[in-house]
C-alpha positions as CSV (number, residue, x, y, z in Angstrom):
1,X,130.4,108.4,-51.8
2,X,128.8,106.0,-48.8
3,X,130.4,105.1,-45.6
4,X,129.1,102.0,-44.7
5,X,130.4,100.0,-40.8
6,X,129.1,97.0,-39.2
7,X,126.9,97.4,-36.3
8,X,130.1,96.3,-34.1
9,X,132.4,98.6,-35.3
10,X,130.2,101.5,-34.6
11,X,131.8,102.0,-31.1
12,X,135.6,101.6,-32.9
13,X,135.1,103.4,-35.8
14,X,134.1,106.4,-33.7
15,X,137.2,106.2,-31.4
16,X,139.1,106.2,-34.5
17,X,137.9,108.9,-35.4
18,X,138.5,110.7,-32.3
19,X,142.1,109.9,-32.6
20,X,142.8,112.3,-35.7
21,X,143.6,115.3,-34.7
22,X,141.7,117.9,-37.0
23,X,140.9,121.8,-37.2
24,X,139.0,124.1,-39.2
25,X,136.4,122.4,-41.3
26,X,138.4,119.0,-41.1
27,X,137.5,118.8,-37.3
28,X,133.8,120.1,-38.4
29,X,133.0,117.4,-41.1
30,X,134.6,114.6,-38.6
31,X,132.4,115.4,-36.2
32,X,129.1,115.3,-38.4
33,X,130.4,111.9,-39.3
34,X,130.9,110.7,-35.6
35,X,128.0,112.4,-34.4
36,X,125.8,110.2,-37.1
37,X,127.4,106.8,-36.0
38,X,127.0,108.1,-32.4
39,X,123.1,107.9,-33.3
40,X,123.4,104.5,-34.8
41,X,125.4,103.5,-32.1
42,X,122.6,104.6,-29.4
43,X,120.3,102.4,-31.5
44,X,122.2,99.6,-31.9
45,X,122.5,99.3,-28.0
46,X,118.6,99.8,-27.5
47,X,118.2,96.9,-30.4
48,X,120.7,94.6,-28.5
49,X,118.9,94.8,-25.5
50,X,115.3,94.4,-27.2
51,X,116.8,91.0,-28.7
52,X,118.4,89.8,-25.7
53,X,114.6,90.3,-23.5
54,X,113.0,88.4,-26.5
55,X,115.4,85.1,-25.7
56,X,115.4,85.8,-21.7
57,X,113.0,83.7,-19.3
58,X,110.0,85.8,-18.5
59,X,108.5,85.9,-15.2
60,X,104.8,85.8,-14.0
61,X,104.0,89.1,-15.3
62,X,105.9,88.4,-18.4
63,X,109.0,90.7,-18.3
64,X,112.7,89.7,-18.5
65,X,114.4,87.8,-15.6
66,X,117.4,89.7,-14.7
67,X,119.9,87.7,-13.0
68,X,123.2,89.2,-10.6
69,X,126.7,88.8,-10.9
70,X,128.7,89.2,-7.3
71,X,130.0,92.6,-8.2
72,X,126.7,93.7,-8.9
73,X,126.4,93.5,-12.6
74,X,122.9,92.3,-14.3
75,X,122.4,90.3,-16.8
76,X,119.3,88.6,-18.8
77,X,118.7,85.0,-17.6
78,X,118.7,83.7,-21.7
79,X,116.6,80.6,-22.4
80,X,118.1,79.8,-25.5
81,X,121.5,81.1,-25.9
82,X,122.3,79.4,-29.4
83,X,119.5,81.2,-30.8
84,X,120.1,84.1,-29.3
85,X,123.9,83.9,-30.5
86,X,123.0,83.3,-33.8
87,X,120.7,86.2,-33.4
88,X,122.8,88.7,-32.5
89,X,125.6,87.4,-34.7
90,X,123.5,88.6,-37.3
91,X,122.6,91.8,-36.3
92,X,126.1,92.4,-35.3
93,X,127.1,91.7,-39.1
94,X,124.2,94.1,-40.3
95,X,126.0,97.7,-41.9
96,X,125.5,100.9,-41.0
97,X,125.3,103.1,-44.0
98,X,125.3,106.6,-44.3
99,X,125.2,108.7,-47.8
100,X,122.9,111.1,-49.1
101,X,123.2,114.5,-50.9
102,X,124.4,116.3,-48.1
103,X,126.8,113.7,-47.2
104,X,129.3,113.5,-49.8
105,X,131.5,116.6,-48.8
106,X,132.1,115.7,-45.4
107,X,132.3,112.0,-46.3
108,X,134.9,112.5,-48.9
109,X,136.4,115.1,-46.4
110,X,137.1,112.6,-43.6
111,X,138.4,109.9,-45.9
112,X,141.4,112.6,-47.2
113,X,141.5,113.5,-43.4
114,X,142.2,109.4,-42.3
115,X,144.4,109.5,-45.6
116,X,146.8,112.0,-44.3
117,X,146.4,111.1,-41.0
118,X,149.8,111.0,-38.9
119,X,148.4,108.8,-36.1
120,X,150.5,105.9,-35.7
121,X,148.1,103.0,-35.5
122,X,149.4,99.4,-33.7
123,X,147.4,96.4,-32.5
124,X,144.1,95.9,-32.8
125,X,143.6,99.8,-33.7
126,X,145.1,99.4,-36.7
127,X,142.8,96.7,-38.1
128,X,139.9,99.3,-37.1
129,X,141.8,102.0,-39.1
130,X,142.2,99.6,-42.4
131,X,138.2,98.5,-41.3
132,X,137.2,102.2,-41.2
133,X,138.7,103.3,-44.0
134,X,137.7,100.6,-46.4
135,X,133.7,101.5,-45.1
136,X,134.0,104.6,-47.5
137,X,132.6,103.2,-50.4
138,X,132.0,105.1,-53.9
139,X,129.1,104.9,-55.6
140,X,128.8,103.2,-58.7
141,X,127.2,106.2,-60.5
142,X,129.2,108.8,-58.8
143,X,131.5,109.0,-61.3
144,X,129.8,108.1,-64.6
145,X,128.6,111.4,-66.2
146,X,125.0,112.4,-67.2
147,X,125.5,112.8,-70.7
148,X,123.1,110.0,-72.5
């Protein structure tokens, strides 16, 4: 088994998570999961921002104008924001996958936990939930057996 999330449903997938309420080893293989995406989620930001100085004006000394909103908030002054759109649309739509060996039980684990989950999900949550849940993916030759 894989679990595999576009890079922007990191952040929801991980509040999904943290919705369930869980104990014992449940709760334990839940937060190995989450504590992965939180990883990928950390650097997907730092990617984001490395894409969005490459399409910002530079100034003399070559580094990324900033610009300042009237409450204070900075953002990039983008020269090309098509590109740049098309850019991050892309990298937005890149997947997250996580599998391995030492994976499986607490991938397997979670998905039975989201199955008997008794959260009730509504809005914009719930298509998270379905989008979550749909990322755990077997493999093709998990279930075929060895024997030749």
């Amino acid at each position: 088994m894989k679990f595999e999330v576009k890079n922007e449903l990191i952040a929801p997938a991980i509040n999904i998570l943290q919705k369930i309420k869980l104990k014992g080893l449940k709760s334990i293989h839940r937060s190995r999961l989450k504590d992965l995406l939180m990883t990928h989620l950390e650097r997907v930001g730092k990617e984001e921002k490395e894409l969005k100085e490459q399409y910002a004006k530079k100034d003399e000394n070559g580094e990324p104008i900033l610009n300042e909103t009237e409450d204070g908030q900075k953002f990039y002054d983008i020269e090309n924001r098509e590109d740049l759109g098309k850019a991050l649309d892309e990298f937005f739509n890149e997947k997250v996958v996580i599998d391995g060996g030492d994976s499986q039980v607490f991938l397997k684990s979670v998905k039975a936990s989201l199955e008997t989950s008794d959260v009730e999900w509504s809005g914009q949550e719930s298509d998270y939930f379905v989008q979550v849940y749909d990322g755990f993916v077997e493999d093709k030759n998990e279930n075929e057996s060895d024997d030749v």
